[in-house]
N, C-alpha and C positions, 0 to 999 in steps of 0.2 A: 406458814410458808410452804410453799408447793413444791416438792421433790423430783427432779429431771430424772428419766429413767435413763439408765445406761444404756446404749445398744447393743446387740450380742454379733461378735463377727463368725464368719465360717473359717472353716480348715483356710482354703479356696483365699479368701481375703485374706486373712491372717499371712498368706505367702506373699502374697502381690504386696500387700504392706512394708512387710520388713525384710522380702529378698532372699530371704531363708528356704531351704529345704525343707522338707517335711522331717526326714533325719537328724538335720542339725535341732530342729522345737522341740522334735524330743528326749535329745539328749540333753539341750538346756535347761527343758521342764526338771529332768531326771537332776541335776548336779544343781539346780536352783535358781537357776542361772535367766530364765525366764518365765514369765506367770501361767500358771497354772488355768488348763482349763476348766471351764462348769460343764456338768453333767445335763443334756436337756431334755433327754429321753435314753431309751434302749441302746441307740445307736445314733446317737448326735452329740456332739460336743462343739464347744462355741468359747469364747473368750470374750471379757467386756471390754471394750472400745477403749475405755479411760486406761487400762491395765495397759493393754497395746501402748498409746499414748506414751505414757509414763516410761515404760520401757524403754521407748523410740527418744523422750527425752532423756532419760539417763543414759544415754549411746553418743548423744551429741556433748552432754556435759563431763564423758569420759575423755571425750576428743578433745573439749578444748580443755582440760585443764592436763592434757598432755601435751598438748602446743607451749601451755603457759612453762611446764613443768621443763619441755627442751628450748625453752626462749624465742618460739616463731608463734608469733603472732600473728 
């Protein structure tokens, strides 16, 4: 079975994605709170696509089960 490679996002996407500042990713990184990125040379760093994903799902499943949790559905 053949393995799909992740794709690696930049700083640049990484904001447009999730709306965030550069300040707040890494304060997140810092407290755990968001994923960590990969090392791709001297002076690049990059995050994989599905980590992003997963994140961005876990933000939507915080919300709804705060809806559920205050009765608005």
């Amino acid at each position: 079975m053949e393995q799909k490679l992740d794709k690696i996002l930049k700083l640049s996407e990484v904001l447009n994605i999730t709306a965030l500042s550069k300040c707040t990713i890494w304060l997140y990184i810092k407290k755990g709170l968001f994923p960590a990125s990969v090392k791709l040379g001297p002076r690049r760093i990059g995050w994989f696509e599905s980590d992003i994903q997963d994140w961005l799902l876990s933000k939507k499943e915080e919300r709804e089960l705060e809806r559920v949790k205050n009765g608005n559905n």
